[in-house]
Structures are given as structure tokens and as C-alpha cells.
N, C-alpha and C positions, 0 to 999 in steps of 0.2 A: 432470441434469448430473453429470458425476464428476468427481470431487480426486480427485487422486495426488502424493505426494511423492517423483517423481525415481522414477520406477517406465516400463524402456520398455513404448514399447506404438508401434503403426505408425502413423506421423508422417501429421498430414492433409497432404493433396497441395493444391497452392498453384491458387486458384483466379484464373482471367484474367480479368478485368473488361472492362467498357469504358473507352477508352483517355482521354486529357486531352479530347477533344471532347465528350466526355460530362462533362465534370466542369463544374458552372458556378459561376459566381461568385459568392459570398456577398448581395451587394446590404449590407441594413442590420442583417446578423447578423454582419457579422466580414468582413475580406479576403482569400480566396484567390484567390493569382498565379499564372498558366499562364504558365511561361518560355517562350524561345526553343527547347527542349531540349520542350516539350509537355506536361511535368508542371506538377504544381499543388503550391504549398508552404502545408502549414497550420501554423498557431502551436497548439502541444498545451504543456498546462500540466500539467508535473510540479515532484516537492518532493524529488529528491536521495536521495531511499531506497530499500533494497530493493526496493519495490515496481515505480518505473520501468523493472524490467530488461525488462518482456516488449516495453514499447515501442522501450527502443534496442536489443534484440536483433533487433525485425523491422527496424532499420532497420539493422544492422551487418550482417543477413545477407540483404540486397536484399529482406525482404517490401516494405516500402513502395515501394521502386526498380519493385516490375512490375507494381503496383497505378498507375504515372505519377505517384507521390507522392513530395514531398521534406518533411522535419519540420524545422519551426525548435522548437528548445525553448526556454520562458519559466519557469523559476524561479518558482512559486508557495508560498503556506503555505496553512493551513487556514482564515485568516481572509480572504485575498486572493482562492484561485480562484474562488468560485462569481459572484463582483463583475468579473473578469475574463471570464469566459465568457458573463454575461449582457452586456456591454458590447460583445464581440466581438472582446477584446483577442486572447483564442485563440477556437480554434473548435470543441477537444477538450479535455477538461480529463481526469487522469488524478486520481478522487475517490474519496476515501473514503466510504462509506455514510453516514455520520456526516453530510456535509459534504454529500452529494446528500441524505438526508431533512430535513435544518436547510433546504435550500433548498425543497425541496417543500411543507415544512410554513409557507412564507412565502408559497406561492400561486406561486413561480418558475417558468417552464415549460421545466425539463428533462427529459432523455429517456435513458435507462441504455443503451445501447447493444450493451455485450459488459460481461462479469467479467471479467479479470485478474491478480486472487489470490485466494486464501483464508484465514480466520484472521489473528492479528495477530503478528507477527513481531517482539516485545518481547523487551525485558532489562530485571532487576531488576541491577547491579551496586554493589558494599559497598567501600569501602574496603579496600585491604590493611588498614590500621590495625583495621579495626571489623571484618574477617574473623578476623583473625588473636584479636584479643580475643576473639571468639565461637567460633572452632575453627571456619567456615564456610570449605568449599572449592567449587568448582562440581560437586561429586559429592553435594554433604550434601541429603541427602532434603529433601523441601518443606516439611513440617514442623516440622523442626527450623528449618530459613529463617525460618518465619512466625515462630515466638516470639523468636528473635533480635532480627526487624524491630520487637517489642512495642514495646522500650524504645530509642528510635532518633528520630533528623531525617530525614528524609525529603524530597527532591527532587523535582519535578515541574514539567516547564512548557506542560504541557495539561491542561486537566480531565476527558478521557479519558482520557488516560494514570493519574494519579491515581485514577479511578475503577476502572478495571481492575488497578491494584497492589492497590486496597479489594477487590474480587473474589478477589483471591486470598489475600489477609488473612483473609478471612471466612471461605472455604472451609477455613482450619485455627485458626479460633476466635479470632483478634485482631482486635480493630475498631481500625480504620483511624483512627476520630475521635480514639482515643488518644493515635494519634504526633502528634510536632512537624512541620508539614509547609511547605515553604520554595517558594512561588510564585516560580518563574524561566523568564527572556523566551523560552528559547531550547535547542534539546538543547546547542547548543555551550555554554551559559550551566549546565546540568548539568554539562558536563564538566570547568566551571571552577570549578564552587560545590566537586566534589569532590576536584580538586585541592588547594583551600584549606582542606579540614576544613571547612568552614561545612554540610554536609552529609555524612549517615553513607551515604546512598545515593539512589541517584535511579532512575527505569525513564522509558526511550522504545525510539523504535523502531531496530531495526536498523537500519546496522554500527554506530552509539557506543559501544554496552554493551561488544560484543565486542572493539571497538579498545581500549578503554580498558584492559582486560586482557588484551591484546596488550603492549600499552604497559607492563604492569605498576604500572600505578597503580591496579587494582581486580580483583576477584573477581566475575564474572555466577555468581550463585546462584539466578536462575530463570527460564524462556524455556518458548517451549509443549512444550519434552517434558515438563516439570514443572510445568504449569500446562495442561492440558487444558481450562480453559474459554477460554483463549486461540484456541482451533486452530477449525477451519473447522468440525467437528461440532457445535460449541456456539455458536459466534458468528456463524457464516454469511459472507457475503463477507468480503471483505479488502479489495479495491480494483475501482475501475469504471471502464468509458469513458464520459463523459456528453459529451453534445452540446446544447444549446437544440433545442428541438421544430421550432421554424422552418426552423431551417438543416437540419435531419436531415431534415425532408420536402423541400427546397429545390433540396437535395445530395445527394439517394439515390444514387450511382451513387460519388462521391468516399467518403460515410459506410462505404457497403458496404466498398470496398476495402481502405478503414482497418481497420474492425473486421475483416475476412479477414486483414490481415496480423498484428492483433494476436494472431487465434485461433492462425496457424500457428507465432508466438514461444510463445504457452503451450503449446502442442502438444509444441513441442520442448523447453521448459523440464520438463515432465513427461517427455518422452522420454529424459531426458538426466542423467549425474550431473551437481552442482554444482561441481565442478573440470574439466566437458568446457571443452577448449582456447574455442570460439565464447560457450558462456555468461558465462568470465570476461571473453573479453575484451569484450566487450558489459556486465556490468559493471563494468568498471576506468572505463569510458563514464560508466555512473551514479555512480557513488560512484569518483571520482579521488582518489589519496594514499592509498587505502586497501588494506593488505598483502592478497594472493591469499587466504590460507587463514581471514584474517576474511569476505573477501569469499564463499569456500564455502560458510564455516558460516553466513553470513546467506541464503545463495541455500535453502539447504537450509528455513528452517526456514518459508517460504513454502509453503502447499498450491497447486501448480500446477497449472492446469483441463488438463484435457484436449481442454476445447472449452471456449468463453469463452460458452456458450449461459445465459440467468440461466430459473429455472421458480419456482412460485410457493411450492414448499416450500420454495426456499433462502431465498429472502425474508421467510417468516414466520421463520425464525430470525434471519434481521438484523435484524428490527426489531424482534423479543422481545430482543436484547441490545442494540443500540442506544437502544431506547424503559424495559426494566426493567433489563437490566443494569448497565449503565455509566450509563445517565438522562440523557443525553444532549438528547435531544430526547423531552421528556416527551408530547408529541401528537405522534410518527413514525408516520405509516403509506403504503403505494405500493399503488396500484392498476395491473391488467396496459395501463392506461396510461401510467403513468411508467416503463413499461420494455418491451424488445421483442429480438425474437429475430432478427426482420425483415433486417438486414445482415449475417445471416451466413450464411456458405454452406452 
């Protein structure tokens, strides 16, 4: 499999499937509807971040439309989708590794389908106040960031995220267990702890960091160009299409065309710079209220596949950094059964 960041290269050509007669209906894995119109609409569970862009861009630039597919999207979090796709509330969940091996390693029977990003598309962001007291600009070497953050409060409202700010703590000699660290519900609840001073800085995922210093209420002082164990060479996936095993054998003919049309939006998200006219507007989709040129610099800092194909080396590094790195899921492992290449063209 290759990553590319925004690098062209010639666009996969859109493969035709079989049409709605082929697509059948879920039974007691989830409801897909075949309208009047002969497509079939599935419930895919995304979470509002950078990551969903490769899904509404297949669906902003007709992939899903010639596969006979319509997408309703369901607003999910880390704690909600795997609970919703086993129930069949969706019938696609757009997952984090993290979030599909916590499920695998419960005995769940899911099935990785296609990759859809790479690496973790983080911000560390510092208060004006605590930038400005520390001389930190978004240029100030990594370095120099980590010893600042020694003596600091600290933000977090996932224990990944936390874990991967520790990663790169560690990697310029500050331990993590040092700082004062402020358990909060939510990235918007980051946004508001550092509004208030109740926190010197906080890290999640892309666009908050960056809007935040848009907004001029903070300084992003580290993201994966300045944290390379963030990025896809080191941490392996980024995000996945998962499906229940059931319904993916059930529904090969609807799975395939999904995953086709996600591969040809990663295709073009690698093919493509992060300000081309169809990528923004496909993200203004995912992340709405949020200004163009934050929206770029977050599209950018995604390793986008060139083929959404998963092999078995990327995997051992997911789960060397989801299992040692971050500790996530301390017994994470996937055999070439919880994943497959199978739907793609």
C-alpha cells in the first residue's frame, strides 16, 4: 500500500458495479432501503473530523451516486460507534484502529474493509498568554515546545490523545506524569477550558487546534511535521472502513461499491492539492463554520492512500503503536481475518 501527501499521480478510474438488484437487504444486521429511484441508502457513522473527508467527497463528487448508493450520515464518538454498528444502527462505521482493535480484542465480529487515512492529524495548541510567556511561536522547534510544556496544565479529553501528547513529551526528555493534566468531556470542552485559563494547552484532532489559532485565542506549537511519530511511517493507519462480518458477506456487491467509491475519494485526495476547489468543498460538508485555509491546513496534514488497500505490514505497525505506543489496547492484535482487501477493485 502507498501514502502520499497531496502528491498527483493518475486518478483510479471509477469502477461500475452491479446495480440496486444486486444490492440486498441487510435482514438482522442493520436496514438498507432500495428507493423508488433503485439505490440503496446506508447509515455510515462518522465523528465530524478531518478524517470524514474521503467519505463526503465520494459522495459530493457522485462516487457513491454510480455505485446506486445514497449515505445518510450518523454523528458518532469513540465511545458510541463500535455499539452502533454491532446493533446495526449504521452499517459502516468510519473507525479508528484504536476503536476497531478495543472491538476485536472484546471477541466483536468486525471486518476492516478499505483504509482511508493515514497517521494522526493532531495539534498541540498553548495559549496566547503561555506562548507569549515562553517566546513559543508555531515555528519554535519541537524542542524547545517540549520543555516549555515541562512546567504547564495540560488538556486532554481522550486517553489517546493524552498518550500521544506523552509520545512526544518523551521523545524530547519530559515525562508527561510531571504535568498537571485536566480530564475534559469533549475537544469543544478543550476549547473552552482554554478560553478560561483553566488550562495552559490542550492536543486533539484536527480542525480545533488550528481554528483556535485562527481565532487568535492560541498558538498550535506541534502537529506531525514536528512530531513524526504522529505520521503514518510510525503509527500506521489513521482511519478505516469497518463493517460486521455478517453483513460484509451478506452484502458483497453493496460493501464493494462502497469501498470503490471510498478508494476513488482517497485517490483523488492524494491526487489533489488541499485547497483544489472539490476537496474544500467536500470538506466545508465535514467540518461546517470552519474558515477555508484552516480547512487546507487540516486536509494537508492527512497521509492520503492512494489505494484504500490494508497489507499486513501496515498493520504490524498499527498495532505496535496502538498496543505499545499510546497503550491503548494493551492485548491489540488482527489476523488477515479481521481485514480484507476483498471489495476492492
Amino acid at each position: 500500500m502507498t501514502y502520499r501527501v497531496n502528491r498527483p499521480h493518475l486518478a483510479l478510474a471509477a469502477s461500475v458495479l452491479c446495480g440496486a438488484a444486486c444490492l440486498t437487504a441487510c435482514g438482522g444486521d442493520g436496514s438498507s432501503s432500495v428507493g423508488a429511484d433503485g439505490k440503496t441508502t446506508v447509515s455510515v457513522g462518522v465523528s465530524g473530523n478531518v478524517f470524514d473527508l474521503s467519505i463526503r467527497l465520494a459522495d459530493e463528487q457522485g462516487y457513491f451516486d454510480k455505485q446506486n448508493i445514497k449515505i445518510k450520515y450518523v454523528t458518532l464518538t469513540a465511545s458510541t460507534g463500535t455499539s452502533a454498528l454491532q446493533s446495526g444502527s449504521v452499517q459502516f462505521l468510519n473507525s479508528s484502529p484504536t476503536s476497531f482493535l478495543a472491538g476485536l480484542s472484546k471477541g466483536l465480529p468486525e471486518l476492516s474493509v478499505a483504509t482511508n487515512g493515514g497517521g494522526n492529524p493532531l495539534g498541540i495548541v498553548v495559549s496566547t498568554e503561555f506562548a507569549k510567556k515562553n517566546g513559543l511561536t508555531a515555528d519554535s522547534p519541537a524542542d524547545k515546545v517540549a520543555q516549555a510544556l515541562a512546567d504547564s496544565t495540560a488538556g486532554a479529553s481522550s486517553a489517546n490523545t493524552k498518550a500521544e501528547a506523552g509520545i512526544f513529551l518523551n521523545a524530547h526528555g519530559v515525562d508527561p506524569d510531571e504535568l498537571k493534566w485536566v480530564s475534559l468531556p469533549s475537544p469543544a470542552a478543550d476549547k473552552a477550558a482554554l478560553a478560561k485559563d483553566e488550562v495552559d494547552w490542550f492536543i486533539t484532532s484536527e480542525p480545533i487546534p488550528l481554528q483556535v489559532q485562527h481565532e487568535g485565542d492560541g498558538v498550535v506549537v506541534a502537529d506531525p511535521s514536528k512530531v513524526p511519530e504522529w505520521g503514518y511511517e510510525q503509527a500506521g493507519y489513521g482511519q478505516l472502513v469497518v463493517a460486521k462480518e455478517s453483513y460484509a458477506k451478506g452484502n458483497s456487491a453493496l460493501v464493494k461499491g462502497f469501498a470503490t467509491a471510498v478508494q476513488q475519494a482517497t485517490a483523488y485526495l492524494d491526487a489533489h492539492p488541499a485547497d483544489d476547489k472539490a476537496v474544500l468543498a467536500a470538506a466545508r460538508e465535514s467540518m461546517p463554520s470552519v474558515p477555508d485555509d484552516v480547512l487546507s491546513e487540516a486536509v494537508s496534514q492527512v497521509d492520503w492512500p492512494a489505494t484504500a488497500k490494508q497489507d499486513a505490514a501496515g498493520w504490524k505497525t498499527t498495532v505496535a503503536f496502538v498496543k505499545d505506543g499510546i497503550g491503548a489496547v494493551p492485548d491489540a492484535s488482527v489476523s488477515s481475518d479481521n481485514w480484507t482487501n476483498t471489495y476492492l477493485p
